[in-house]
Structure formats: structure tokens, C-alpha cells
N, C-alpha and C positions, 0 to 999 in steps of 0.2 A: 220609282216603281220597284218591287220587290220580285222575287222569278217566281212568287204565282200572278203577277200583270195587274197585283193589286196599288194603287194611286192614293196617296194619304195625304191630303195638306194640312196644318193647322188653319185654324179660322182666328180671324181678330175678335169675333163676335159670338155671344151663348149660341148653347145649341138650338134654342127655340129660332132666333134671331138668323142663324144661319142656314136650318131649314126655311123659313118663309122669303129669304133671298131667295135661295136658290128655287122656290118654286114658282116666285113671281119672273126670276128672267127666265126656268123652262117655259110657261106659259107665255112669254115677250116672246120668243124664237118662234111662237107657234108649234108647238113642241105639245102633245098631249098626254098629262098626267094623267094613268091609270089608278094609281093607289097612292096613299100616306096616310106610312105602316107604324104607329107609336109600339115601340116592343116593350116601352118601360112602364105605359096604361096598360099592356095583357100581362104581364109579370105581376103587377101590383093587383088586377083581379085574379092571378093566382094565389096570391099571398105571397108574392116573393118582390125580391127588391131590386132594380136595375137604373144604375144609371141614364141618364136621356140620352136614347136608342131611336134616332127616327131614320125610317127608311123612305124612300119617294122612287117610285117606280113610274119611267116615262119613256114617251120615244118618237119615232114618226115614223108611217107604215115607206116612205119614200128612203128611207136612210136602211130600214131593219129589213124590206123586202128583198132586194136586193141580196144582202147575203146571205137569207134563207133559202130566196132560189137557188143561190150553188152550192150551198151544204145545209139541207135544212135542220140538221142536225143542232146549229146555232140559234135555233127559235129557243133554246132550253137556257139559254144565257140573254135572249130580247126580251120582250124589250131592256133598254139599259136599267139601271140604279143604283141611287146614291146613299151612303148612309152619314148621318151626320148624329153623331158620338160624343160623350164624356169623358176623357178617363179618370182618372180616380184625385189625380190633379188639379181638376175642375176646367182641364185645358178642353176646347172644343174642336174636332175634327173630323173634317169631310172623306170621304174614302167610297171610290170607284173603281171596276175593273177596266183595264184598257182595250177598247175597241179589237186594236190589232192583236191583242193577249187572246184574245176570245178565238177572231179568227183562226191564230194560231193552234189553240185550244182544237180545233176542230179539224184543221188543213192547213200542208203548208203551198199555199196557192196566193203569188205574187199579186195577182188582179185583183182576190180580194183586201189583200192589205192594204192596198191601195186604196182601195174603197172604205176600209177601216181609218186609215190615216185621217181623213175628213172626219168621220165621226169623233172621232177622239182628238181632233184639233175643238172641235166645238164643245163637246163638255169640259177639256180644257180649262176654255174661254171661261161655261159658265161656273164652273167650278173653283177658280180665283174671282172672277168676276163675285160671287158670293162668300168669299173666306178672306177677303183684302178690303 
């Protein structure tokens, strides 16, 4: 992790490949995608060029409630997301903010990092679980 809490792994797999992993085990978890965001189909209807940029926005109101009830200021960072990247290498790479990065982001209030720890044990999970 880097000290803005941002999470980069490389993936063994393209980017197409390693978004529909990762969106087939959020949806295994029971986890509910809101959005997937291609940035590089609204680039390309602007006339402009971007490498395969996809984002996937997802969460669970049981995991994300929780720390908006004690700072709800943290709704502006929930639900989570992932993005999964190009660079110029043709190397593919997933990248998330961390849970506890967030929280801290907002408060430095021990019970919820705690409570962040969990979250960010489990995108973790799925997060190599779909780049390995």
C-alpha cells in the first residue's frame, strides 16, 4: 500500500479476464455490484483513446453501515471499488483503496478500524483470489 491507502496488485490475467473474476466472486460473497464503469468505451465515445480502464463498484449495506453510522462522512468513499487497469506494458492491474485507509481518512477512531480490518481482510481475499 502506498500513503494515500491505495492497494495495486498485478494480475496473471487481461483486464477483461480479471474484471469478470473479480465480479463473479464479489457476487459468490453475496456482495452487491452497483456499477461496471468501462472508462475506456466513454473515452473512445469521446474520441479519445484509453487503455482498458474498468471500474466495479460494490459493497454490502451490513459491512458499509456500520461505519457510516459513526462517521457518516465515509458514505463518500462506500460503497467500495475496484479498478482493474492497463498500463502501457500491457501488464494488467487491480487496485483498491484500503478499508482502514478510509476510515482513517475520516477518524482516527480505533473501533472502527477494527471494523475496517474485516472489510479489507475480505477484498483482500477477493482481490488476489481474481489476480492469481
Amino acid at each position: 500500500m502506498t500513503g494515500n491507502g491505495l492497494i495495486t496488485l498485478r494480475s496473471s490475467y487481461g483486464p477483461k479476464d480479471t474484471m469478470n473474476r473479480l465480479e463473479a466472486l464479489v457476487k459468490a460473497k453475496g456482495l452487491t455490484v452497483f456499477a461496471r464503469i468501462d472508462h475506456a468505451a466513454g473515452a473512445a465515445e469521446a474520441g479519445l483513446a484509453l487503455r482498458p480502464t474498468d471500474l466495479l463498484i460494490f459493497g454490502n449495506a451490513k459491512g458499509g453501515t456500520p461505519l457510516m453510522q459513526s462517521m457518516q462522512a465515509i458514505g463518500i468513499d462506500l460503497p467500495l471499488k475496484a479498478l482493474v487497469w492497463q498500463d502501457a506494458s500491457g501488464v494488467t492491474w487491480l487496485s483498491y483503496n484500503d478499508p482502514v485507509w478510509i476510515v482513517q481518512r475520516h477518524a482516527q477512531d480505533h473501533d472502527l478500524e477494527a471494523k475496517a480490518r474485516g472489510l479489507a481482510a475480505a477484498i483482500d481475499t477477493l482481490a488476489r483470489a481474481a489476480t492469481a
